[in-house]
C-alpha positions as CSV (number, residue, x, y, z in Angstrom):
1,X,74.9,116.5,77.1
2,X,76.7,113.5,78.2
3,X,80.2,112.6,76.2
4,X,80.7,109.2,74.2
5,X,82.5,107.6,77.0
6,X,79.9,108.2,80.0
7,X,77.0,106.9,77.1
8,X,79.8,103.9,76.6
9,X,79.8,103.3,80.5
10,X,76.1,103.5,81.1
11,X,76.0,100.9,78.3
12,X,79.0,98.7,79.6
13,X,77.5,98.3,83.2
14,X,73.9,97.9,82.0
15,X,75.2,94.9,80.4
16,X,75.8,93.4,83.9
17,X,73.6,90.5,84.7
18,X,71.8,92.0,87.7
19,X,71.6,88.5,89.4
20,X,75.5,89.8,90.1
21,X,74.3,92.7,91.5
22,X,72.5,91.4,94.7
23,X,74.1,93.5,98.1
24,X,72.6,90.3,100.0
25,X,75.0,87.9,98.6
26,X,77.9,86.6,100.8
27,X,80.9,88.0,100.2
28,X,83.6,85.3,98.8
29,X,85.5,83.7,101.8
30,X,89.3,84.5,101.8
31,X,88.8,87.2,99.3
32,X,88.2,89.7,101.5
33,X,91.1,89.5,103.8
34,X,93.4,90.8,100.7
35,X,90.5,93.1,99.1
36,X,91.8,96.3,100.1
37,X,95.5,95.5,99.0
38,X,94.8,94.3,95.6
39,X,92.7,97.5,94.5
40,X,95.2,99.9,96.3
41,X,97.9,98.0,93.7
42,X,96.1,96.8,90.9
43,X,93.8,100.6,90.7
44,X,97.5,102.2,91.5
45,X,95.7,104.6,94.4
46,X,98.1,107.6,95.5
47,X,95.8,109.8,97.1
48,X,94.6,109.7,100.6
49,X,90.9,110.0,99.4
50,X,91.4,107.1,97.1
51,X,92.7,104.8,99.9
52,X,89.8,105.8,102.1
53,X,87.4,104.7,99.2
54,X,88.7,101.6,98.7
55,X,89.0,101.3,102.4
56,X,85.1,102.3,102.7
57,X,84.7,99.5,99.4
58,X,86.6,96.6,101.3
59,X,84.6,97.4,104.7
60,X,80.9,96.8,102.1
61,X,82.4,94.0,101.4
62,X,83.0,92.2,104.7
63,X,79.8,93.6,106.1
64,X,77.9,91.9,103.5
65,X,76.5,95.5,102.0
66,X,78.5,95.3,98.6
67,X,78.8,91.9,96.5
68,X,82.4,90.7,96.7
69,X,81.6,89.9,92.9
70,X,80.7,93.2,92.0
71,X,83.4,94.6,93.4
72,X,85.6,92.2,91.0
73,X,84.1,92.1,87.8
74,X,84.6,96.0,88.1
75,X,88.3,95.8,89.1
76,X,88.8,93.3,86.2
77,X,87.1,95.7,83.8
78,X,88.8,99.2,84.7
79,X,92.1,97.6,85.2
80,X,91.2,96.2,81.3
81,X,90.2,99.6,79.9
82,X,92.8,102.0,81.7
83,X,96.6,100.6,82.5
84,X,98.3,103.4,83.3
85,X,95.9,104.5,86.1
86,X,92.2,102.7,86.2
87,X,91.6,103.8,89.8
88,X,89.0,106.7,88.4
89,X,87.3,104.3,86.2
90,X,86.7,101.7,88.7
91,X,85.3,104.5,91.2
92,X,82.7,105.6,88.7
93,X,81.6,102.5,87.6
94,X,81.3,100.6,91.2
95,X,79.3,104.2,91.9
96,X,77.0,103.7,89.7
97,X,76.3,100.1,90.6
98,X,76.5,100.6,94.0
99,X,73.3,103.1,93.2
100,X,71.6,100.5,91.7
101,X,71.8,98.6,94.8
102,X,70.7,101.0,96.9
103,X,74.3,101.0,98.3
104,X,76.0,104.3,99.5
105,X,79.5,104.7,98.1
């Protein structure tokens, strides 16, 4: 049985206009360059695994696989919900749009 918070999440990202979710839209020039060091500070990473997912995240990006806007709007929202340390909120949640897209994260 899934807890309140996972039915709160499925809710939450369900909620995202999927005209945002398109992998075939151009990332945002001059975003990507600085991708990778704003979510290893702003998701407070630690781990070696979580700086090679948000390495793997930032490399979507600039190939065009992942929507730069996506990838934001999620930041913005875990960093909202969790301030001591959103960096295991934002993976689940770009996860399971990622899967949406057909994107493997």
């Amino acid at each position: 049985m899934p807890s309140a918070k996972a039915i709160l999440l499925a809710i939450l990202l369900l909620a995202i206009p999927t005209a945002t979710l398109r992998a075939d839209d151009p990332p945002a020039v001059g975003k990507v360059a600085g991708l990778e060091d704003r979510l290893k500070t702003g998701l407070r990473a630690r781990q070696p695994e979580e700086f090679e997912f948000i390495r793997q995240v930032a490399r979507l990006v600039r190939e065009g696989q992942l929507p730069g806007k996506l990838v934001d709007s999620t930041y913005l929202w875990a960093i909202q919900r969790q301030q001591k340390y959103p960096y295991p909120l934002f993976r689940r949640a770009l996860r399971l749009q990622a899967d949406r897209l057909g994107v493997d994260l």
